[in-house]
C-alpha positions in Angstrom: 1.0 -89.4 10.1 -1.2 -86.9 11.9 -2.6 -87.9 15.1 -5.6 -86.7 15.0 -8.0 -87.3 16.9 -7.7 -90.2 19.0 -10.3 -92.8 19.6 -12.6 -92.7 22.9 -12.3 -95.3 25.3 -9.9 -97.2 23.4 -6.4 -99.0 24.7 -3.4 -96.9 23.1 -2.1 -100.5 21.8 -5.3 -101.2 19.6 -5.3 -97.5 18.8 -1.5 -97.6 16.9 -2.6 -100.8 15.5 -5.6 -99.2 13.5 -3.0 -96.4 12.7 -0.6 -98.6 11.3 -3.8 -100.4 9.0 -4.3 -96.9 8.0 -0.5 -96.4 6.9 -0.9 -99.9 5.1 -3.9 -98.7 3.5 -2.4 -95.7 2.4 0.5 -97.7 0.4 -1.3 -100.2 -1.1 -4.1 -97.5 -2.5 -1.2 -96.4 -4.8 -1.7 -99.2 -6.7 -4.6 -100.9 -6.0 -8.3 -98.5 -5.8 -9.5 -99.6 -1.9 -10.3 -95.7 -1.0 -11.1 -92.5 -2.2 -7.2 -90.4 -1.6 -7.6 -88.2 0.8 -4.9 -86.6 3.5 -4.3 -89.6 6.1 -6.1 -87.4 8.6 -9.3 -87.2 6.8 -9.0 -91.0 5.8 -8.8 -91.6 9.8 -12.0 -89.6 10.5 -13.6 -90.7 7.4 -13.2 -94.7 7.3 -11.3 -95.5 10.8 -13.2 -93.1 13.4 -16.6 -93.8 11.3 -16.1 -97.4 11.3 -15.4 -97.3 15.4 -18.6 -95.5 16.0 -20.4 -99.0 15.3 -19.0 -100.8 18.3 -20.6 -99.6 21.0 -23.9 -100.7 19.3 -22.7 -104.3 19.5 -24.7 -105.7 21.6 -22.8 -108.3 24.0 -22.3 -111.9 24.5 -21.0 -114.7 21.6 -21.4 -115.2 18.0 -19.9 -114.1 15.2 -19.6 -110.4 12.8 -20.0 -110.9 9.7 -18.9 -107.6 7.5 -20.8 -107.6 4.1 -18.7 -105.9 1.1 -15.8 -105.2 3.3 -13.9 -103.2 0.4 -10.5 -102.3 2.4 -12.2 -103.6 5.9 -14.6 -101.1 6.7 -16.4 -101.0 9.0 -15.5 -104.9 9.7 -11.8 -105.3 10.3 -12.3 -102.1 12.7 -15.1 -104.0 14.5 -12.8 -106.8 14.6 -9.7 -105.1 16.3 -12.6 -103.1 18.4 -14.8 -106.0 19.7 -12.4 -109.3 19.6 -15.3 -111.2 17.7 -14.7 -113.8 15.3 -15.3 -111.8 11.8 -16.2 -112.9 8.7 -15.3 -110.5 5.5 -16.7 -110.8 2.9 -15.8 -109.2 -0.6 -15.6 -110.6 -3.9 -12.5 -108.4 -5.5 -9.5 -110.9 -4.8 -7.3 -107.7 -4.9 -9.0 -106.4 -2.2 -9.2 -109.6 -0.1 -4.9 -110.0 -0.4 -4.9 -106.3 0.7 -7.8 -107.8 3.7 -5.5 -110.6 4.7 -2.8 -108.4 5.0 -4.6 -106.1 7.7 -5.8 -108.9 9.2 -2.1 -110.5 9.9 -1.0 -106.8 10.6 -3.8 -106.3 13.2 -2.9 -109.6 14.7 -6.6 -110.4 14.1 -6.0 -114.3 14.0 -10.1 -114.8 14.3 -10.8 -112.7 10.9 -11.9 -115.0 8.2 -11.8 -113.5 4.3 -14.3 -114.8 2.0 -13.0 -114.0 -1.8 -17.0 -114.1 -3.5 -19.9 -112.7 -4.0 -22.5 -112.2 -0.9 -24.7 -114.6 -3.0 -22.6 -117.3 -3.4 -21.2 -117.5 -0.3 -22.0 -120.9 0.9 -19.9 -121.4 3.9 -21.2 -118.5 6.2 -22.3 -119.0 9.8 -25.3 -117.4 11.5 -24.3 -114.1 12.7 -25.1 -112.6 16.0 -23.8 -109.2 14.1 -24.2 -108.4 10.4 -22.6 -105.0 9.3 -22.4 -103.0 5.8 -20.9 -99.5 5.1 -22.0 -98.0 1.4 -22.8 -101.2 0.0 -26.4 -101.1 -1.1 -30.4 -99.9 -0.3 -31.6 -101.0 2.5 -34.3 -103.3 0.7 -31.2 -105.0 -0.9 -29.5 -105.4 2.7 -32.1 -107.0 4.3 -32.7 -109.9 1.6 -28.4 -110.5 2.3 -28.9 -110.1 6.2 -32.5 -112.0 7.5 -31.3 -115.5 6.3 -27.9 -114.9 8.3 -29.0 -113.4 11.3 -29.1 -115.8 14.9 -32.1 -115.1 16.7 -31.8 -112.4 18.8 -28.9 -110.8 16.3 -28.6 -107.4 14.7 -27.8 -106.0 12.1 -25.5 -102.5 11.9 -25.8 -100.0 8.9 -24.6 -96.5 8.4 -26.7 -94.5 6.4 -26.6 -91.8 4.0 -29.2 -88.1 3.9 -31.6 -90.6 2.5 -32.5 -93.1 5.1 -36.1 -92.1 5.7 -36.2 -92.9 1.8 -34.8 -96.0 2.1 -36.7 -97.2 5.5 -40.1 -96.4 3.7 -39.3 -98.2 1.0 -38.0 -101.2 2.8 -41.5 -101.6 4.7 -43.0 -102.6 1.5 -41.0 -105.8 2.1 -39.8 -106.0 5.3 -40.8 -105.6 9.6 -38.2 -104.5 11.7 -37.6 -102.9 15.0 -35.6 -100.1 14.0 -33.3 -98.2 15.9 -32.0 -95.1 15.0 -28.4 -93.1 16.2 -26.8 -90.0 15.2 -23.4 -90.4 13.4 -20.2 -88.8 15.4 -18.6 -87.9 12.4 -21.0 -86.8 9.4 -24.1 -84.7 10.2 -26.0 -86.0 7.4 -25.5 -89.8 8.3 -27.4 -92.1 10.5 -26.7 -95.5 12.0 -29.3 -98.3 12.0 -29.3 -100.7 14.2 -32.1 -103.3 13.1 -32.9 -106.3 14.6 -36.4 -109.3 14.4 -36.2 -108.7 10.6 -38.4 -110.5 8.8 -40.2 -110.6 5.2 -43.3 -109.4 5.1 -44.8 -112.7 3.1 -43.6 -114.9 6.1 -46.5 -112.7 8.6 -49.3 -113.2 6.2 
């Protein structure tokens, strides 16, 4: 596979681990649908290298990631290889979650936790000092999943589409928020959020 390009600040070891995730991806996507196909160097930059981008905006200290429609594991198996957190995935296709636990054994990620349901129904979840989603749903939607999972003090990391003004406006109908805002490293028209004291707006009246 093409080695290109390499991943700042991270150990060579971790760095052919993600690449052999990718290679793993690449076989089962033959038979099972867990990306859009691609040349393995675009699927690097687009779902590796754009899922890396989060970690330095993990804040530090404990508690766990929890990774919201993980799909094939992005951004929250990367996060998990990246950051050492215990990481909770969850993602309600049990095709997808085999291919999950998989990556997770292959990654020698032994504190990655798979959840095979639905974000609603999942019962046995712990608060979260870090809640991440990549192309899951509007922001408004997000923030109903992520304020009742959130520790105090916890944030919660979302890369955004050409349409995040939209989608911030129309959250602040329901929701306050400090918001922080950071260029994406690998798409021109994307944003990350980094959101954190979210709260409905019916709880401040």
């Amino acid at each position: 596979m093409k080695q290109a390009p390499s991943l700042d600040g991270v150990p060579r070891e971790t760095e052919e681990r993600l690449r052999d995730y990718l290679a793993l991806l690449i076989r089962w996507n033959a038979r099972i649908n867990l990306v859009a196909q691609a040349a393995p160097d675009t699927l690097w930059v687009r779902h590796v290298v754009d899922s890396a981008q989060l970690a330095p905006f993990v804040p530090p200290g404990p508690g766990p990631l929890i990774d919201l429609g993980s799909g094939a594991g992005f951004p929250g198996l990367v996060l998990a290889a990246l950051t050492g957190r215990e990481t909770h995935l969850v993602e309600s296709d049990r095709r997808k979650c085999a291919f999950l636990q998989e990556a997770a054994r292959l990654l020698g990620l032994s504190q990655v936790i798979i959840h095979p349901t639905r974000i609603e129904a999942a019962a046995t979840l712990p608060l979260a000092a870090v809640v991440s989603a990549r192309a899951l749903a509007p922001l408004s939607q997000l923030l109903r999943y992520t304020h009742r999972l959130l520790l105090p003090g916890g944030v919660a990391l979302f890369p955004k589409g050409r349409n995040v003004t939209e989608e911030l406006t129309a959250a602040a109908a329901g929701w306050t928020m400090r918001i922080e805002r950071f260029a994406s490293r690998t798409d021109p028209d994307s944003t990350i959020l980094r959101l954190s004291e979210i709260s409905p707006v019916s709880a401040q009246a």
